[in-house]
VOPAGU-2260 file (C-alpha; in pm, 1 decimal, decimal comma):
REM VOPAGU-2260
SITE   aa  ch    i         X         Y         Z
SITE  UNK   A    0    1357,2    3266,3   -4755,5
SITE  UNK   A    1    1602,0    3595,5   -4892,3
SITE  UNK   A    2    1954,8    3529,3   -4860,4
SITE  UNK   A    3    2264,0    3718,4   -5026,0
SITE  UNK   A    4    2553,4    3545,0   -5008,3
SITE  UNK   A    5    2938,5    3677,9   -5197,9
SITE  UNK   A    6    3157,5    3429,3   -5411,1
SITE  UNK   A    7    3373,3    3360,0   -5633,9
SITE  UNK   A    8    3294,4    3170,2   -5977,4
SITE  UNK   A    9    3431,3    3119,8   -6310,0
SITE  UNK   A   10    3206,4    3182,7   -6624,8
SITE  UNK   A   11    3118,1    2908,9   -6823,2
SITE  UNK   A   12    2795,3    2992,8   -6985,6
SITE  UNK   A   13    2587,5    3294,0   -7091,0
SITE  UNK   A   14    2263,0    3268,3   -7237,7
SITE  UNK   A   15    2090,8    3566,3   -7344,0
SITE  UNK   A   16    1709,2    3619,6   -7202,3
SITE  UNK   A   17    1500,8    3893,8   -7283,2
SITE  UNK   A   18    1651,8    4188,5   -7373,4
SITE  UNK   A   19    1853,9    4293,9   -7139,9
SITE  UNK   A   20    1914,9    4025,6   -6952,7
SITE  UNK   A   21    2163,6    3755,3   -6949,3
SITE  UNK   A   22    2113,9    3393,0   -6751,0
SITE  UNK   A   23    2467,2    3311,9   -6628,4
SITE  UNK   A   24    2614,6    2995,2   -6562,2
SITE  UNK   A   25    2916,7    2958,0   -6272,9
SITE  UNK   A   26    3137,5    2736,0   -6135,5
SITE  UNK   A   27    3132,4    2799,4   -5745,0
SITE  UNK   A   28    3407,1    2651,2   -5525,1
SITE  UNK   A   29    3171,7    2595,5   -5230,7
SITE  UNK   A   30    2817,7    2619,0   -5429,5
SITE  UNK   A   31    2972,4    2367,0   -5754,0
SITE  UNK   A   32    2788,5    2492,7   -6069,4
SITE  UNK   A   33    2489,4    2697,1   -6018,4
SITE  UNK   A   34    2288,8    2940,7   -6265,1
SITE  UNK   A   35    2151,9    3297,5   -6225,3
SITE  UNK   A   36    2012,2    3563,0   -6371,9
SITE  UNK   A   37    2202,6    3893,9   -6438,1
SITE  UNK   A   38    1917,9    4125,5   -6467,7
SITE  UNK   A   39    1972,5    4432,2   -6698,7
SITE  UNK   A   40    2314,3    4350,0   -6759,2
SITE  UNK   A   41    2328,8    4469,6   -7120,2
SITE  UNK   A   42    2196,2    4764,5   -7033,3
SITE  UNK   A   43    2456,5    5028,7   -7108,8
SITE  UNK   A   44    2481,3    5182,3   -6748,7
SITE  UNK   A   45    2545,8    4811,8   -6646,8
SITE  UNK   A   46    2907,5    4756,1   -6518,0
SITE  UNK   A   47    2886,7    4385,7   -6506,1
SITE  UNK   A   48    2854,7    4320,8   -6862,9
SITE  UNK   A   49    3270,1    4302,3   -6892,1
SITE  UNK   A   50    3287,1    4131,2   -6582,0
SITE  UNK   A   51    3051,0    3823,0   -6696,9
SITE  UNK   A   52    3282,7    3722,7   -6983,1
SITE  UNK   A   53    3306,2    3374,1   -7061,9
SITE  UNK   A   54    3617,8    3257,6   -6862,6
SITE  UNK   A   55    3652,7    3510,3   -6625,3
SITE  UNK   A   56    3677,4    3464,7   -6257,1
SITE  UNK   A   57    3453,1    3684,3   -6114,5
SITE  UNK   A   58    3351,6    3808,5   -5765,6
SITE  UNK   A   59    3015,7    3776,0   -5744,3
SITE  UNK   A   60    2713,4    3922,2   -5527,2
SITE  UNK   A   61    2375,9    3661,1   -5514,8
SITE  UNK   A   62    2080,0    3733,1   -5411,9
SITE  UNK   A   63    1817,9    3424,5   -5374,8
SITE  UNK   A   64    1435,9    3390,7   -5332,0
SITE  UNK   A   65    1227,3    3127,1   -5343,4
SITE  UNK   A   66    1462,0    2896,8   -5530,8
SITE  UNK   A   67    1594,6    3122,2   -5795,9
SITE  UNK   A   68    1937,8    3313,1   -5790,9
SITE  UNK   A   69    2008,0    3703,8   -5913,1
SITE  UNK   A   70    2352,1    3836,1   -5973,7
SITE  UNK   A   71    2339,9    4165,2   -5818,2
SITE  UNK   A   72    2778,8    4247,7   -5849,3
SITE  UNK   A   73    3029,9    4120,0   -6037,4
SITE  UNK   A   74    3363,7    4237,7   -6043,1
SITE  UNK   A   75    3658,4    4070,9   -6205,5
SITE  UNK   A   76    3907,6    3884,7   -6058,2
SITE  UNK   A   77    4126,7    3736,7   -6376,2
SITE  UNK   A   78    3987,9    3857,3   -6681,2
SITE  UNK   A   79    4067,7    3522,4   -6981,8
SITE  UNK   A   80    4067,7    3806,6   -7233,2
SITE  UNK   A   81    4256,9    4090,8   -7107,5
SITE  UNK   A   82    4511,8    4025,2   -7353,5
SITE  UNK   A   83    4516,7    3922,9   -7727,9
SITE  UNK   A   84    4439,0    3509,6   -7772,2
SITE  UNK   A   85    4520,4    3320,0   -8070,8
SITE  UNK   A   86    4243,1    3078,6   -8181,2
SITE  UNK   A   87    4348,0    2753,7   -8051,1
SITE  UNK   A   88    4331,0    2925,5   -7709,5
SITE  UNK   A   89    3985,1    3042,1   -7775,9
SITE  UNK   A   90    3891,3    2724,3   -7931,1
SITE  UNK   A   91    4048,2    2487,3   -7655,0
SITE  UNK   A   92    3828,3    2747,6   -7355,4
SITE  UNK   A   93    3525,9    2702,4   -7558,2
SITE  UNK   A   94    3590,2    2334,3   -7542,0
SITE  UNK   A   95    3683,4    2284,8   -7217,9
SITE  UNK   A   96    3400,2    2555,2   -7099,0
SITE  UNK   A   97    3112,9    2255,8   -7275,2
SITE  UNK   A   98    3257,4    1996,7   -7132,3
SITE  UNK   A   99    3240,6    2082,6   -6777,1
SITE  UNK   A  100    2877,4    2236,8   -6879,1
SITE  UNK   A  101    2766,5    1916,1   -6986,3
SITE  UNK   A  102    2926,7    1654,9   -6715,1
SITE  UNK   A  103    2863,0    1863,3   -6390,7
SITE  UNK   A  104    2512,7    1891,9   -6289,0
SITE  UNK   A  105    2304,9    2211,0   -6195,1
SITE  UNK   A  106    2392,0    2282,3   -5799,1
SITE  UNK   A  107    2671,1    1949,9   -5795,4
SITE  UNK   A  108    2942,7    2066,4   -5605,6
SITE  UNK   A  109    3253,4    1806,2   -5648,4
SITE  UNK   A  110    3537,9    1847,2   -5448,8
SITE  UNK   A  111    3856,6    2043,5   -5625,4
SITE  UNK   A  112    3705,1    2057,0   -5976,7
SITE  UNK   A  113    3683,5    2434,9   -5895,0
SITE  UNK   A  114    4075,3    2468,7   -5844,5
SITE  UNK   A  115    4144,1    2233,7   -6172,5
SITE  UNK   A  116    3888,2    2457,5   -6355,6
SITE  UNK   A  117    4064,4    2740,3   -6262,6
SITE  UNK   A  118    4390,1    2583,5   -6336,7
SITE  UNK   A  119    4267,3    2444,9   -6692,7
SITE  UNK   A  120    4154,2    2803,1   -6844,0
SITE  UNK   A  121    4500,2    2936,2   -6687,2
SITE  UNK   A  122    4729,6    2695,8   -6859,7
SITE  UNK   A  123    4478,5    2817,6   -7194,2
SITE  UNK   A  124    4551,1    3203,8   -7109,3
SITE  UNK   A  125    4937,8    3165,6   -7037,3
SITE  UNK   A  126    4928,1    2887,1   -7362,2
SITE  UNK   A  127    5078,7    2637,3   -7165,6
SITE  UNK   A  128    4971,8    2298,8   -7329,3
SITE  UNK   A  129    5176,5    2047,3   -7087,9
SITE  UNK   A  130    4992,1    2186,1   -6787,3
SITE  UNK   A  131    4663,2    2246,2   -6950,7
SITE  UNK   A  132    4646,2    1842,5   -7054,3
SITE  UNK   A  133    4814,6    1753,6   -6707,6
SITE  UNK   A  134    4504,0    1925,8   -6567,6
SITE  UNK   A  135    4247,3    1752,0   -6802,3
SITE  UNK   A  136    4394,0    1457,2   -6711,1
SITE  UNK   A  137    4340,8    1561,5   -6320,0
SITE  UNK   A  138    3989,1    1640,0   -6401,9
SITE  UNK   A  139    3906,8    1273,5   -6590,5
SITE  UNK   A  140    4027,4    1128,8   -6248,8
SITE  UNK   A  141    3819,6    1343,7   -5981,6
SITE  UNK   A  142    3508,1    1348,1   -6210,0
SITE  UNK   A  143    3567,9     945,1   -6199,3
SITE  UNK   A  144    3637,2     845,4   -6492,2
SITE  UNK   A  145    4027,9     821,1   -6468,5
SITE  UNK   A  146    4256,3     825,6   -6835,8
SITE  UNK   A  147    4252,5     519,9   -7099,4
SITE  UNK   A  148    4583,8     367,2   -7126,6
SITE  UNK   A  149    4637,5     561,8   -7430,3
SITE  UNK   A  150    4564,5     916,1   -7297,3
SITE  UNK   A  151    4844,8     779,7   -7034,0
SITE  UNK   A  152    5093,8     680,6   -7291,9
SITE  UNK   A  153    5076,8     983,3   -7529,9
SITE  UNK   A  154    5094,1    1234,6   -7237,8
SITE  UNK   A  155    5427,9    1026,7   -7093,4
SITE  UNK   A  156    5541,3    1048,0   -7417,1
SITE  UNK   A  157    5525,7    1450,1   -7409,1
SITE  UNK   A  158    5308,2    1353,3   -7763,8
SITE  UNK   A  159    5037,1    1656,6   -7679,4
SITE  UNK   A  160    4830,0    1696,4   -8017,3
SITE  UNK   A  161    4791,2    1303,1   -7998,3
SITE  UNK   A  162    4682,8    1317,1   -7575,6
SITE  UNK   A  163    4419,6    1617,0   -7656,2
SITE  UNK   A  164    4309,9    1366,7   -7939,9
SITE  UNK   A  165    4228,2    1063,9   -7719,6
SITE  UNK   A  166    4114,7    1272,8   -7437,6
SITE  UNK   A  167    3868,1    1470,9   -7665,3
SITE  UNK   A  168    3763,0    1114,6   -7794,0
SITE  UNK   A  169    3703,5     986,2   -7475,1
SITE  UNK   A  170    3513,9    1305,1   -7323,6
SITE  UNK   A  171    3263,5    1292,0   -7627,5
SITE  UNK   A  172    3230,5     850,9   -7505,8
SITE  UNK   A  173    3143,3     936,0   -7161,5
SITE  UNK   A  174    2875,7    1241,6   -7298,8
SITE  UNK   A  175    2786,9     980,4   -7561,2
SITE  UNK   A  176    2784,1    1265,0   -7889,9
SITE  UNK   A  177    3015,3    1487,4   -8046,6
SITE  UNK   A  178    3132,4    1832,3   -7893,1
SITE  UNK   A  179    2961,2    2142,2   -8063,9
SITE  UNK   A  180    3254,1    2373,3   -7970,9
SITE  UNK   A  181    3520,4    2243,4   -8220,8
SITE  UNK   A  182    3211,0    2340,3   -8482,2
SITE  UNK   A  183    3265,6    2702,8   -8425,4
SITE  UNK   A  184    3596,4    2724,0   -8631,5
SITE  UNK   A  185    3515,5    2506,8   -8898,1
């Protein structure tokens, strides 16, 4: 059955396929997390090419058939890099962009882990660390994991760099390996 259906998502993978086309990961708030394909989108007559920018919330245009999903619009809502970022902002949307890659599954659609998404890469683009972790720590408790004691303690303790240490630590126990992102700025 056809069926074209108009959201909004947030960008949290790309993965290029073919050559012109570009299999997009989302973050839906209805849909959860749900892939399709952006068919000559690096074309250079494409306009949705700036518009499917990692971190971007994006309107979006689907098209479905038979199981599989096309992006036929996509116009930008909040651009992440509209203006200049330093690298611990890229690095930390990278981060937080795997991690929410890795724990949600394709077509899961958990309550409010849109709006804390969309809250997270926020607090990266306006460099607010306080909110960002206050968020992360939001995130550990609706994904059901809820913070160790010493995530807890370091964030009461307005102790940031140590509370995105323990909370990094504990995302890569529940995922059981290390995060690739952080390997990027080596």
């Amino acid at each position: 059955m056809n069926h074209y259906s108009s959201t909004q998502g947030l960008v949290i993978n790309k993965k290029n396929i073919k050559e012109s086309d570009i299999l997009i990961t989302l973050l839906t708030p209805s849909q959860g997390k749900i892939t399709a394909l952006a068919k000559g989108v690096k074309n250079i007559k494409s306009s949705r090419i700036g518009s499917l920018q990692l971190g971007n919330l994006v309107k979006i245009s689907l098209y479905t058939k038979n199981d599989f999903t096309w992006i036929s619009e996509a116009q930008t809502i909040t651009p992440f890099f509209k203006t200049k970022k330093n690298l611990a902002q890229v690095n930390l949307l990278f981060y937080f962009l795997e991690i929410i890659n890795i724990l949600i599954a394709e077509n899961q659609h958990i309550p409010q882990v849109f709006e804390i998404s969309k809250n997270i890469i926020e607090s990266i683009n306006q460099n607010l660390v306080k909110k960002y972790l206050f968020n992360e720590i939001k995130l550990l408790k609706i994904l059901g994991y809820g913070p160790t004691p010493e995530i807890e303690e370091a964030y009461l303790q307005n102790n940031h760099k140590i509370t995105q240490k323990y909370i990094k630590q504990y995302f890569e126990s529940i995922i059981e390996k290390p995060l690739k992102s952080n390997e990027l700025f080596r």
